[in-house]
RORO-300351 format. One line per 3 residues: their letters; for each residue z, y, x of C-alpha. Coordinates in pm, 1 decimal, decimal comma. Each point is the difference from the previous one (the first is absolute). Layout:
<atoms>
A) Z:Y:X; ...
</atoms>
This chain:
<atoms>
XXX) 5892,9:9898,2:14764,6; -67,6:147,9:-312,3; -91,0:383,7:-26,6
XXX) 71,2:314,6:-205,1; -195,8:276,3:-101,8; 156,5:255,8:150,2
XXX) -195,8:253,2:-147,6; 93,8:-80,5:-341,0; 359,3:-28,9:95,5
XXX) -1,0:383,5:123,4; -215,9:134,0:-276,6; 275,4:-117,2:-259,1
XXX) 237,1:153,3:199,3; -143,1:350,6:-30,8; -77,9:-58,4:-361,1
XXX) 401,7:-163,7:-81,4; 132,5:356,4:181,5; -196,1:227,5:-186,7
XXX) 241,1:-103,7:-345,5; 272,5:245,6:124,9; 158,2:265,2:-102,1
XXX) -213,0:308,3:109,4; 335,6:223,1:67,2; 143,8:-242,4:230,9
XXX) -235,2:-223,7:147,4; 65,4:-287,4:71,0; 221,8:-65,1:-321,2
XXX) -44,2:-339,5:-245,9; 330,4:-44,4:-123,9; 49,6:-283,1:-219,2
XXX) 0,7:43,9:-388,2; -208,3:312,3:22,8; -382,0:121,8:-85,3
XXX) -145,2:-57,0:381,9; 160,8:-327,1:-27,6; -146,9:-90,3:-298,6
XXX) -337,2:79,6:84,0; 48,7:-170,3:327,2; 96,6:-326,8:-164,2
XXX) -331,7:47,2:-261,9; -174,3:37,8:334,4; 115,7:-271,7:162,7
XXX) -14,0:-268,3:-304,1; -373,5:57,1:-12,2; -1,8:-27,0:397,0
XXX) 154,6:-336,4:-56,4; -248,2:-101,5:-308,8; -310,8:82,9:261,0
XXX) 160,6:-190,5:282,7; -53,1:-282,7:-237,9; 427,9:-72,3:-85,5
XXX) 125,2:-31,2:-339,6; 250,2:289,0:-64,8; 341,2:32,4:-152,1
XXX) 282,9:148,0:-75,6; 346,7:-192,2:47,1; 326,0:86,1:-177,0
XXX) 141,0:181,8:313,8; -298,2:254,8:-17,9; -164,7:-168,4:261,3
XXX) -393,7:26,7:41,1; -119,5:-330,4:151,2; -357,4:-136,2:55,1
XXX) -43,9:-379,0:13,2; -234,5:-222,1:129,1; 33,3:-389,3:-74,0
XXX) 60,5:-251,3:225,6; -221,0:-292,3:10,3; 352,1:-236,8:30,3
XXX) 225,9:-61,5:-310,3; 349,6:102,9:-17,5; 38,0:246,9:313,2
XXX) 167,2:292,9:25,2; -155,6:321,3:51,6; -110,5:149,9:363,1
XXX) 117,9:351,1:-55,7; -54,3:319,4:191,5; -34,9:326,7:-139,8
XXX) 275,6:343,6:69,1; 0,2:319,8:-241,3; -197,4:256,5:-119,3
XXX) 267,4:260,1:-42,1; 101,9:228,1:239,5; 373,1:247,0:64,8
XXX) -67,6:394,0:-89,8; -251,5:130,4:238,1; -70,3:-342,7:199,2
XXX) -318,1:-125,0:174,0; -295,2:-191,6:-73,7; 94,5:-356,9:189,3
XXX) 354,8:-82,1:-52,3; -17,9:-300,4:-314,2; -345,8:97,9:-46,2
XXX) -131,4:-157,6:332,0; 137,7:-322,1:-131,3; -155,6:-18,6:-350,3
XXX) -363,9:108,9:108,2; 44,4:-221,7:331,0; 80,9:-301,9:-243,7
XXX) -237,0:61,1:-283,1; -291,6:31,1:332,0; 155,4:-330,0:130,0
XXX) -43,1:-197,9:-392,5; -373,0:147,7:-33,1; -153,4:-102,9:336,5
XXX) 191,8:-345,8:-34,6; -152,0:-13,7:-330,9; -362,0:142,7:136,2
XXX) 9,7:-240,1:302,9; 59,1:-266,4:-212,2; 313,5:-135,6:109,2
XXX) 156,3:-216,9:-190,5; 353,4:38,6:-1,9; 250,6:-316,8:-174,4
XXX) 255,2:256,8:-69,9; -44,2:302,4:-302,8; -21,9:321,8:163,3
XXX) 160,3:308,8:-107,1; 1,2:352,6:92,8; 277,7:200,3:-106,9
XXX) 66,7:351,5:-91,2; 396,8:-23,9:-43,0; 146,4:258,7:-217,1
XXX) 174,2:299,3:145,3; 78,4:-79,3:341,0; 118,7:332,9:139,3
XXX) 300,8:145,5:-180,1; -43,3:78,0:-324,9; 143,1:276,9:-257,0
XXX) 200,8:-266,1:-115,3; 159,1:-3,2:341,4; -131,7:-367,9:59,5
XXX) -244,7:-135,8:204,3; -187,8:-328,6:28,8; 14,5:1,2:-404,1
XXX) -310,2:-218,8:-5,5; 100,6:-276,3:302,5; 388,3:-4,5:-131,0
XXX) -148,1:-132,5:-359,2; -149,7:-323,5:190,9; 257,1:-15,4:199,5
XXX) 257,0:7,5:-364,5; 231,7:269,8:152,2; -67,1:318,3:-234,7
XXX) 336,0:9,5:-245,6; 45,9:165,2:-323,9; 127,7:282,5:152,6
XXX) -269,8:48,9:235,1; -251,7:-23,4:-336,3; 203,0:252,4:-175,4
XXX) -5,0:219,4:290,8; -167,1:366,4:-169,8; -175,1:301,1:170,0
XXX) 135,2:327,2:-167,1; -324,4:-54,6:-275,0; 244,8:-269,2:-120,4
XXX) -244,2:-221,3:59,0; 97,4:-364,5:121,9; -103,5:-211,2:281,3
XXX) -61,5:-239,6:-225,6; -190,6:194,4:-239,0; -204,4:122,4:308,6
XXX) -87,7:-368,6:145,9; -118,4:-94,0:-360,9; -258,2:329,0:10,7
XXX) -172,9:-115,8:290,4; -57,4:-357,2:-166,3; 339,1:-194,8:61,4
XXX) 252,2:-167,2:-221,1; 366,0:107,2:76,1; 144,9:-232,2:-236,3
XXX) -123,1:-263,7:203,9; 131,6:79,6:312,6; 377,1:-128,9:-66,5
XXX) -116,4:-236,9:280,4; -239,0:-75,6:326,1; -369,2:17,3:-182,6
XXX) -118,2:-186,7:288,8; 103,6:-362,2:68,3; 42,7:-98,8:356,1
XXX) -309,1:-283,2:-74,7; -218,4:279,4:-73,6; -10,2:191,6:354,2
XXX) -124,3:-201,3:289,4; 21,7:327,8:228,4; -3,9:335,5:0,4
XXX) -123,1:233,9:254,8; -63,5:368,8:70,2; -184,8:227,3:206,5
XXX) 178,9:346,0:63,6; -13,9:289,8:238,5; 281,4:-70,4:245,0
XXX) 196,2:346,7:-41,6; 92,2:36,1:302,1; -122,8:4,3:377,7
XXX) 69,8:-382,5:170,8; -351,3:-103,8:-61,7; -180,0:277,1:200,2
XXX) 303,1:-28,9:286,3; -60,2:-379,5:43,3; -380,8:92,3:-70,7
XXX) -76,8:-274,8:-255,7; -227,8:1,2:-299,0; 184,9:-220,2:-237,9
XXX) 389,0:-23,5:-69,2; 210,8:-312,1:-134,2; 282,5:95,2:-164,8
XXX) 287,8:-215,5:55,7; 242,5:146,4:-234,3; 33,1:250,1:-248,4
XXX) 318,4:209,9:46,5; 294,6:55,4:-230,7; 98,8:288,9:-106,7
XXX) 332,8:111,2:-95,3; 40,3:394,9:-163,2; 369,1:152,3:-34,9
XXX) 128,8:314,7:-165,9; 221,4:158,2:275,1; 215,2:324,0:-131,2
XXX) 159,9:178,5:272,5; 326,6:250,9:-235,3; 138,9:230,9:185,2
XXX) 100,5:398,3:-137,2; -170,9:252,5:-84,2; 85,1:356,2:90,7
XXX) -113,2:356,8:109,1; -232,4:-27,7:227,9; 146,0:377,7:161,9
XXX) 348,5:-91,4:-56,8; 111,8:-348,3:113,1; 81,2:13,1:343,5
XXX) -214,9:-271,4:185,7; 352,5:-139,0:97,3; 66,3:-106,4:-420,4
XXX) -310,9:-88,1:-96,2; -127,6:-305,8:-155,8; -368,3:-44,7:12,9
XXX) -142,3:-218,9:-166,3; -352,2:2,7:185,1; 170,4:15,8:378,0
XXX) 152,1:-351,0:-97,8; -382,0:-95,0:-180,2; -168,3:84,5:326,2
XXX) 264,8:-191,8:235,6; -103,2:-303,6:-235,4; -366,6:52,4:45,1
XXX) 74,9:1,7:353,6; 132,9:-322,4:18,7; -227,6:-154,0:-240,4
XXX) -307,5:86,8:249,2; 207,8:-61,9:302,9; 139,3:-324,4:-93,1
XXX) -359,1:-120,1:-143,6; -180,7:121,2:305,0; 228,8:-152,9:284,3
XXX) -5,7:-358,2:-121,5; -105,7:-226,9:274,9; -347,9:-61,3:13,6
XXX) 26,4:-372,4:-69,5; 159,1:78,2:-297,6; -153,8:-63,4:-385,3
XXX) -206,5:236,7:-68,1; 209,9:308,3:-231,8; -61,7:347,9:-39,7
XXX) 220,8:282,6:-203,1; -85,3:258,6:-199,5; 180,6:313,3:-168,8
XXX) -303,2:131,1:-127,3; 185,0:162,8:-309,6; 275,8:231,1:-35,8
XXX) 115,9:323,8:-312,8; 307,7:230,6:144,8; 230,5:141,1:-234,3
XXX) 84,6:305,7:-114,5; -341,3:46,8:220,4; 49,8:388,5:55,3
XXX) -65,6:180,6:303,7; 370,0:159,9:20,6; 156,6:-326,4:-105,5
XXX) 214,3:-276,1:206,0; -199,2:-318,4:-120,6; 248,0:-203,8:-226,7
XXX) -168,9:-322,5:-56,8; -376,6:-144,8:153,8; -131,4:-312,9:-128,0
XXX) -272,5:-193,1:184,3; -217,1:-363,0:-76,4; 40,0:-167,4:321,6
XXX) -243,8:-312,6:63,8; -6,0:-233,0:212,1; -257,3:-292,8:66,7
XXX) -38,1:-350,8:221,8; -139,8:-318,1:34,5; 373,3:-117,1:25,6
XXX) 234,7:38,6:-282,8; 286,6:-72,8:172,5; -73,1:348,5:255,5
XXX) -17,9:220,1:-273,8; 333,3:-121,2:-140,6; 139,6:16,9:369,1
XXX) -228,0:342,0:71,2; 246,3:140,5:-361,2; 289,6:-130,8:137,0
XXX) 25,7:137,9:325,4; -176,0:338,9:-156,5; 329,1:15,6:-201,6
XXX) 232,1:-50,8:268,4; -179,3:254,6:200,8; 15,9:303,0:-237,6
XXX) 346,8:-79,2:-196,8; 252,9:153,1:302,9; -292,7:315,0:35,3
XXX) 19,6:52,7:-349,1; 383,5:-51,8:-39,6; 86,6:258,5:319,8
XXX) -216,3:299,7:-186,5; 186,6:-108,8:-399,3; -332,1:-163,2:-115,6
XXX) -22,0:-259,4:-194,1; -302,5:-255,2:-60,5; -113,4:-204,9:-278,6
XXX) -279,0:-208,2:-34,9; -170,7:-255,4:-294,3; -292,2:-239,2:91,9
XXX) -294,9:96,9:-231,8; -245,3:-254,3:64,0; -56,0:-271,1:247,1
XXX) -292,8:-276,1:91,9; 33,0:-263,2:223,1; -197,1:-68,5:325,0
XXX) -310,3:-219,8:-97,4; -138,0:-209,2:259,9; -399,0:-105,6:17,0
XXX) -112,3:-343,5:-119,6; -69,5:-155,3:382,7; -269,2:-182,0:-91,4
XXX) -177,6:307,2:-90,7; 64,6:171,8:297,7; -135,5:-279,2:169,2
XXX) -326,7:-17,9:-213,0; 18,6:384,4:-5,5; -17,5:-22,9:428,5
XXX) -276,7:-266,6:-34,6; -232,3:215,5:-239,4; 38,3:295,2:266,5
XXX) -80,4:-210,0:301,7; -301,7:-154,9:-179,2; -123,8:406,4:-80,6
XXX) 57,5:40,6:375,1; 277,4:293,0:-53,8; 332,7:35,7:179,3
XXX) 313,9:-78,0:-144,7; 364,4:66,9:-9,5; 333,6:-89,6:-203,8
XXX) 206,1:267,1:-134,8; 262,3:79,1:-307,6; -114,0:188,2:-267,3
XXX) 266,8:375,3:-36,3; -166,0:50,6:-317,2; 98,8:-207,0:-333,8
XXX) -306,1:-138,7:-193,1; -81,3:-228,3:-317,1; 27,5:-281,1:209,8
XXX) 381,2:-11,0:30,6; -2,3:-98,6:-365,7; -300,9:-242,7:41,6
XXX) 196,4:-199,2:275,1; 265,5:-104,2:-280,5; -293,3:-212,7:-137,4
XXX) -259,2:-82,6:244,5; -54,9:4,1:385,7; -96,3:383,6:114,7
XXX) -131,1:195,9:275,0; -162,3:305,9:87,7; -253,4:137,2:263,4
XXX) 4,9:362,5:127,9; -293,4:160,1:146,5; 8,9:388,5:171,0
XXX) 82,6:327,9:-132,9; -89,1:274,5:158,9; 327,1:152,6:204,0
XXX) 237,4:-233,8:-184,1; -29,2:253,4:-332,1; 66,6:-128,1:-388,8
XXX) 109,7:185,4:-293,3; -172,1:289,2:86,4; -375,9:167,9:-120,4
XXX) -70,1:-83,7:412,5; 21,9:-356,2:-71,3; -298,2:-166,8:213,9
XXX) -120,2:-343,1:96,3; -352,5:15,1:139,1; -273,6:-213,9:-185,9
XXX) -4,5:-249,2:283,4; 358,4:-65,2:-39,6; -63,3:-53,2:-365,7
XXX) -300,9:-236,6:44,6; 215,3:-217,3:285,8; 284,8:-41,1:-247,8
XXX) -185,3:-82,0:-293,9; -210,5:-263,9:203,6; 315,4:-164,9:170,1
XXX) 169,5:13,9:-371,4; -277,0:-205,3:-101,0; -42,2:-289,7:220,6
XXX) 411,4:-12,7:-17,6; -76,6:-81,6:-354,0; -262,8:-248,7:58,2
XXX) 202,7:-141,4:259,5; 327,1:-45,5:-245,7; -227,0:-130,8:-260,0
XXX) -50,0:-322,5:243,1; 331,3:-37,5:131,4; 166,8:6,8:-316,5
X) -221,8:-187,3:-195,5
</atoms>
């Protein structure tokens, strides 16, 4: 069973979070000056764990270690060094430090791997200022459009003009960048996000799927009037009909049979108009989103929400409207890996467990090219996207060990 320095693995972890922005730690957003210097960082982190280093056309930093084989695709593993406004110091991070560990003590432990291996830092994971995420996995994966390139923050600067300043080539990425031939696999350590881990009390996670997620403008138009008055008998309002909806959104979402698929609902958004104290709202509009393993319950988790709220709506003189802004489809993990991935943790002596991944990640795009899966390890109280963002150093060292030997275990049964 091969071994990690799991020293090593924690001191670039420190030294990764301290490129932040000192106003609101922990903040790397992509495309600006902490990010930068982060990628600098990490290049020469690459260059000393003995990979070459490049840049692809999606903006994508990747280390590479050959294969002693001929014509193999890449082993790939790797996550994101960016982080949302005010994040923590583990979420995409984990991933990239856990896989550049794995590559260097496979490398110092002279293991000789038939496949190339390559670690990863995909471009812009979280949601960008170009209202995009995944920018650097959805240019493998061929699925960024002209539109999405000519997408512009309000510097007027393009998405496109933005990939090609960290190193890419927009022009080039009219198509996948990444043949299917040229990814074996691709797997990725994360923080789990969320609590099952600790309740089931395992060490190591294997994701099963990666949820879809489906986001919809919902406008709620009723009148707006004096607040002193409109008798409560003629009014209107807009936000009475918005909360009845967010009533049934959680109600519907949290009553689902437990041996249901795996959805949860969100309205985590919502602006009131006119938005004045001694005013009957007129008009609320809201991003609901909802996520599952199973894309046929959030179509039938919509329909039935719809149903629900159109004879509340209609007996107050609301009316609702509603456009679908942006949808991904469930993504389920390569079983082989999951297997391997179950193998690697029995072999470290750790406990595992299967779960579905509520979060989106890189990988969804990956999957349209090569076989994918992901292992979770702890975070303290469930907590992500927030400066308390925690996984203990343990937790860290057991992921980035099992990550390995999955990888040493793929190389062999995909040879």
């Amino acid at each position: 069973m091969i071994t990690i320095n799991a020293d090593r693995l924690w001191s670039r972890i420190e030294a990764l979070s301290r490129f932040t922005d000192p106003a609101r730690p922990w903040t790397r957003r992509a495309f600006d000056v902490q990010f930068a210097q982060g990628r600098a960082w990490l290049a020469e982190e690459f260059k000393a764990a003995g990979l070459s280093v490049e840049v692809d056309a999606g903006g994508n930093l990747i280390g590479r270690a050959p294969g002693t084989g001929h014509g193999l695709g890449a082993l790939v593993a790797g996550s994101h060094l960016d982080t949302v406004p005010a994040g923590g110091r583990f979420d995409g991070m984990l991933g990239l430090l856990a896989a550049l560990e794995a590559a260097q003590s496979i490398r110092e432990q002279k293991v000789s791997l038939v496949h190339p291996l390559e670690v990863v830092d995909f471009l812009a994971e979280e949601p960008s200022d170009f209202g995009i995420s995944c920018i650097g996995s959805r240019s493998w994966a061929g699925v960024l459009t002209a539109l999405d390139l000519a997408r512009s923050v309000p510097s007027n600067v393009t998405l496109a003009s933005a990939i090609d300043s960290v190193g890419g080539s927009a022009e080039r990425l009219g198509k996948a960048i990444r043949t299917q031939d040229s990814v074996s696999a691709y797997v990725e350590l994360h923080i789990e996000q969320g609590l099952v881990l600790a309740e089931r009390k395992a060490e190591i996670g294997v994701v099963t799927a990666i949820v879809g997620i489906r986001r919809h403008e919902v406008t709620v138009k009723g009148r707006a009037d004096h607040a002193g008055t409109t008798p409560m008998s003629l009014r209107r309002d807009a936000l009475v009909g918005a909360a009845g909806f967010i009533r049934e959104v959680e109600e519907l979402a949290r009553l689902r049979p437990a041996e249901s698929a795996y959805l949860v609902a969100t309205v985590g958004k919502i602006s009131v108009e006119p938005n004045a104290v001694n005013a009957v709202p007129g008009s609320v509009t809201m991003i609901l989103e909802t996520r599952s393993t199973d894309e046929a319950a959030l179509l039938q988790f919509e329909q039935e929400l719809w149903r629900r709220i159109e004879d509340e709506l209609d007996l107050r003189g609301l009316r609702l409207t509603r456009s679908l802004l942006s949808q991904t489809l469930p993504t389920g993990c390569s079983p082989l890996i999951q297997r391997t991935i179950e193998e690697a943790s029995m072999a470290a002596g750790f406990r595992s467990t299967r779960l579905p991944s509520g979060a989106g990640h890189d990988g969804v795009f990956v999957a349209r090219i090569a076989p994918m899966g992901m292992i979770f390890v702890p975070c303290r109280e469930g907590r992500s996207h927030t400066p308390e963002e925690w996984a203990e150093p343990g937790d860290c060292a057991n992921g980035a060990r099992v990550l390995a030997e999955t990888l040493i275990l793929l190389d062999k049964s995909l040879a």
